[in-house]
C-alpha angles and dihedrals in degrees: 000000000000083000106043090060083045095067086036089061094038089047088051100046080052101046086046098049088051092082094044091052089040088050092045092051095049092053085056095046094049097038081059102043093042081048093060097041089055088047089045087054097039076059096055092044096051087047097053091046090050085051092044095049082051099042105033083175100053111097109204107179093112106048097190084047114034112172130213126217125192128181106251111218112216113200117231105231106216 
């Protein structure tokens, strides 16, 4: 009987420890994956403000239609 209990007590330290480890590996997996989307963005960030420094006309708040805006020169008639 002492060892049957004893198996009873081991199985439910085991079955008990499963969502812990299950918990701590999805932390791991998320904090990585969360750590390579900010990166992904800061990339993207640090792109459009190279495009921006090189084109200064181009308006790029909207990526899928940037504008362009040029100064339009009128000629004076005398």
């Amino acid at each position: 009987m002492k060892k049957r209990s004893t198996l009873i007590v081991t199985g439910l330290i085991i079955l008990s420890a499963i969502p812990f480890s299950l918990n701590i590996l999805i932390n791991m997996f998320f904090e990585d994956l969360d750590t390579e989307i900010y990166e992904q963005k800061k990339a993207r960030v640090e792109q459009r403000r190279q495009i921006e420094k090189m084109f200064p006309e181009l308006d790029t708040k909207d990526p899928l239609r940037p504008k362009i805006t040029t100064e339009e020169i009128t000629e004076e008639q005398p």
